[in-house]
N, C-alpha and C positions, 0 to 999 in steps of 0.2 A: 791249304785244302788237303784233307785226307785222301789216301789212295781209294775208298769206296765211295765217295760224294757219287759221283755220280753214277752209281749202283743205289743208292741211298735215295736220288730223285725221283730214277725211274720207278722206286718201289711206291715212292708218295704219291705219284700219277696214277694209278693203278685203281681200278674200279673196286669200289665199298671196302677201300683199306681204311683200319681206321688205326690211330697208336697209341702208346703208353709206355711206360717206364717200367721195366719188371728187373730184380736180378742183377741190374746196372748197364743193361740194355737198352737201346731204344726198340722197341719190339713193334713189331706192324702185324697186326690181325685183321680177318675176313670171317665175317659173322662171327666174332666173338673166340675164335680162334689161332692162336699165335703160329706164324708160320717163318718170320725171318726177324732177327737181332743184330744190331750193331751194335758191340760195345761200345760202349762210355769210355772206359777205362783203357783198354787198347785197340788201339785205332787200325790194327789190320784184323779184324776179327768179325765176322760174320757167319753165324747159325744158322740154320735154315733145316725142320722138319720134311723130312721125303718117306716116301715106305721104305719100309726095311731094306725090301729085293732091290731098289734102286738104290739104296747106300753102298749095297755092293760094286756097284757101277762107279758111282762117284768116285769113291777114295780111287781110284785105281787113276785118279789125277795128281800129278803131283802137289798142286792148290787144293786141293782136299783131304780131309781126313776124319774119323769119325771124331764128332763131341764128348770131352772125357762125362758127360754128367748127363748125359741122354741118348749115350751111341745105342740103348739096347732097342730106343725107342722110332729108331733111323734119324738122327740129329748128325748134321754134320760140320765142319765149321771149316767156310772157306777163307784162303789168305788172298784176295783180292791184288797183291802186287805182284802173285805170279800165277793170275789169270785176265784173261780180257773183262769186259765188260756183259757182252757176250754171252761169254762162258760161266761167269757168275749168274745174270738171268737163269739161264738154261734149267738151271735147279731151285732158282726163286720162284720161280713158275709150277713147277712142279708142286715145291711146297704149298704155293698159294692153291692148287688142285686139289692135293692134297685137303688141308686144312677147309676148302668148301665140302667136301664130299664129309670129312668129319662133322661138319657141324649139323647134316642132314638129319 
């Protein structure tokens, strides 16, 4: 079992998530907008869109950091074995608010 499984479940629980394969991610969107990615490829690796002013919060985890390829866009990408489950929501949630409010 991967260390995000089950970050990865609660994400599929989750009201009008729908998903897809982007990037080499599995990517989960909310009306048509991508909000969190688990790599394929490396297995500690989770993305998740937040606004900007909240990326500054984030990183200041040491499980977080911005995403080399959409930090400008507040992309951040957490390491899941050294945060709770928890503490990963915390900002999946966000994301998913995010990304409803975008699709407005």
């Amino acid at each position: 079992m991967n260390s995000y499984d089950p970050i990865k479940r609660k994400v599929e629980s989750m009201d009008m998530v729908t998903t897809r394969p982007m990037f080499g991610y599995q990517c989960f969107l909310i009306k048509r907008k991508f909000f969190v990615g688990f790599s394929n490829k490396n297995n500690r690796q989770i993305i998740v869109r937040i606004p900007k002013d909240q990326q500054e919060i984030a990183i200041k985890s040491k499980a977080i950091k911005p995403f080399s390829h959409g930090s400008k866009m507040g992309w951040i990408e957490i390491d899941p074995k050294l945060t709770t489950t928890a503490g990963a929501m915390k900002w999946i949630l966000i994301g998913y608010d995010t990304a409803e409010r975008l699709a407005k």
